[in-house]
C-alpha positions as CSV (number, residue, x, y, z in Angstrom):
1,X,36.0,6.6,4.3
2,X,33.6,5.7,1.4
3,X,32.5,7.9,-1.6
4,X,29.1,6.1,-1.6
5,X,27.1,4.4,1.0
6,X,24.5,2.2,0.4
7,X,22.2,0.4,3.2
8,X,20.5,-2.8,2.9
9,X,17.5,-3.4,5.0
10,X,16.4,-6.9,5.3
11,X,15.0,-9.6,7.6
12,X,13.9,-8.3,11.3
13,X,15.5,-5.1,10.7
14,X,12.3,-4.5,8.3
15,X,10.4,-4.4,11.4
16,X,12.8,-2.5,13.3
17,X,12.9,0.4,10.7
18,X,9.1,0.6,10.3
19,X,8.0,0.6,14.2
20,X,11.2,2.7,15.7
21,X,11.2,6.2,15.1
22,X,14.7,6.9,16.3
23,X,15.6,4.6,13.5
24,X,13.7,6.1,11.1
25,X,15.6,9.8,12.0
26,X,18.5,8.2,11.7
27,X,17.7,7.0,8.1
28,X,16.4,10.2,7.4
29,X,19.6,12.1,8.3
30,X,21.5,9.1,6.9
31,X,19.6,9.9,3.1
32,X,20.1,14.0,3.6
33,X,23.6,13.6,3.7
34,X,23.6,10.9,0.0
35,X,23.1,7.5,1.3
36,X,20.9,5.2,-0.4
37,X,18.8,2.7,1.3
38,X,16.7,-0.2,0.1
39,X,14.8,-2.8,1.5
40,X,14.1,-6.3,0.8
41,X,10.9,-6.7,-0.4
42,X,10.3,-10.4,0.6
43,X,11.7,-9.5,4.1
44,X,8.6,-7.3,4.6
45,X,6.6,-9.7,2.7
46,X,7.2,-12.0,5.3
47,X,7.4,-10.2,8.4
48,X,3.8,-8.5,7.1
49,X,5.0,-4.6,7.3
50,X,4.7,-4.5,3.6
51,X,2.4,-1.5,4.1
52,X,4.0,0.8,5.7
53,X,7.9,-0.2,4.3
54,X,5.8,0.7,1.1
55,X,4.5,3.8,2.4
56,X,8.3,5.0,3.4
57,X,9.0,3.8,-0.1
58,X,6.3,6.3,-1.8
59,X,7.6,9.1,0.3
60,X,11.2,8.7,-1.1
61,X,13.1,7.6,1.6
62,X,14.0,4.5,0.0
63,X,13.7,1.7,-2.8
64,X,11.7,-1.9,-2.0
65,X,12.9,-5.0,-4.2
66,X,13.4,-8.2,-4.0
67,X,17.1,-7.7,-3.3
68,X,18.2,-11.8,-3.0
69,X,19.4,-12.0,-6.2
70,X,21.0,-8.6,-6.7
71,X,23.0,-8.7,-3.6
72,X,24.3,-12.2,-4.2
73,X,26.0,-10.1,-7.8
74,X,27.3,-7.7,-4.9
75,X,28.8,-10.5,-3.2
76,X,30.3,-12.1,-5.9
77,X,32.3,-8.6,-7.4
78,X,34.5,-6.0,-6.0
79,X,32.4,-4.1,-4.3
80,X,33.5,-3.8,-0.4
81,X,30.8,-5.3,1.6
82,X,30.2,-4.5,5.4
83,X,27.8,-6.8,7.3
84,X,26.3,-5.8,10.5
């Protein structure tokens, strides 16, 4: 459907992605197959997971930024946007 995927992570999905492991497989299989995901860095600021989203983030499974203004460029350019 797409050539390129790209999952943003923020708010209480943070939490959700750091405590569920089904999740976490998911992502995993998700990033095997060329996704990219990244996660808000205030988001887990906030909802105190910072740790362990930054753990994930040293194993490779995804980038940590603050993503507010970056994905307010997103919004405002071509790029197709789904929101779940």
């Amino acid at each position: 459907w797409w050539d390129r995927v790209h999952i943003i992570v923020w708010g209480a999905a943070t939490e959700l992605l750091v405590k569920d492991a089904a999740v976490q497989k998911k992502m995993q299989k998700f990033l095997e197959l060329g996704g990219v995901v990244s996660v808000c860095r205030k988001c887990a600021e906030n909802i105190k997971v910072m740790d362990a989203v930054k753990a994930m983030e040293i194993e490779g499974q995804f980038k940590v930024f603050y993503l507010g203004n970056w994905f307010s460029k997103i919004l405002h350019s071509d790029v197709r946007v789904l929101s779940v």
